[in-house]
C-alpha positions in Angstrom: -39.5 194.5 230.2 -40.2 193.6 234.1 -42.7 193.9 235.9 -41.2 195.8 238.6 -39.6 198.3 235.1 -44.0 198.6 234.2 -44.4 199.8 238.2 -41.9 202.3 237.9 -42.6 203.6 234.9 -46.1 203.6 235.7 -45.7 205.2 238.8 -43.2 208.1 237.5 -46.3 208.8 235.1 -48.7 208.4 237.8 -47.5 210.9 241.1 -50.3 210.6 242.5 -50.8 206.8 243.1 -48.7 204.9 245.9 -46.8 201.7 245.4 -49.4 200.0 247.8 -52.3 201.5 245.6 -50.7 200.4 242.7 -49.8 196.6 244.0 -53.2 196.0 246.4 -55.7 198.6 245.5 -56.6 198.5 241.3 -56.3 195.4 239.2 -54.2 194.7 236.9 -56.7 195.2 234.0 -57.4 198.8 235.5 -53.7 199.4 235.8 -53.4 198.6 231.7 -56.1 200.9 230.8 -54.9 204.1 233.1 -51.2 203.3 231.4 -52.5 203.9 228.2 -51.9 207.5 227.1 -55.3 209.3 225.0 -54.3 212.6 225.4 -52.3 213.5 222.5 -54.3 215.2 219.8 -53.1 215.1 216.2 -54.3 218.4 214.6 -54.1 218.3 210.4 -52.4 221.0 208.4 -55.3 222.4 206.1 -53.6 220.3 203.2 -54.5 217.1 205.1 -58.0 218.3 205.8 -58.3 218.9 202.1 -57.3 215.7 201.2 -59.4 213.7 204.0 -62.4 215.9 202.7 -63.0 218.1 205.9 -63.8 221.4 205.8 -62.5 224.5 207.7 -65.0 226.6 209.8 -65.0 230.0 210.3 -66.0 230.8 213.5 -65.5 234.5 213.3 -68.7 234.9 211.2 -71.2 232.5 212.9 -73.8 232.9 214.9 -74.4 231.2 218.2 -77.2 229.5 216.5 -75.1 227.8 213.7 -72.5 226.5 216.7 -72.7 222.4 216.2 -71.1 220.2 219.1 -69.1 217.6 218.6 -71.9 214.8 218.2 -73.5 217.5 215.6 -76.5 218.4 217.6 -77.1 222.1 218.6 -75.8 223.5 221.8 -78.6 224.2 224.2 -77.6 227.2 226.8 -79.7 227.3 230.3 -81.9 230.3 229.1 -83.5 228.6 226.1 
């Protein structure tokens, strides 16, 4: 690939950036890291959450109290 194919692409992914942002304004180190795409999210079919040992949560039948986040500490709301 070219380096002028990487700005294109780059920029069709990216609407909101200009071609002078993109060739004066962010290095190309920044560039790299912003072209990387994090957001897809691989959910597991309860099979493969068997088999990698997690376990399914019912959320219907708990309490706010027993709600963990995601670094397993307990949410705190404003009025406690």
């Amino acid at each position: 690939m070219s380096e002028i194919g990487d700005m294109v692409d780059f920029l069709k992914a990216n609407p909101f950036m200009t071609m002078e942002d993109y060739l004066w304004k962010y290095s190309i180190p920044m560039i790299k890291i912003m072209g990387m795409d994090n957001s897809h999210v691989n959910y597991l079919s309860e099979k493969q959450s068997k088999n990698r040992g997690g376990k399914t949560i019912d959320t219907k039948n708990m309490s706010i109290e027993e709600l963990n986040n995601d670094l397993g500490t307990k949410i705190r709301f404003p009025n406690e």
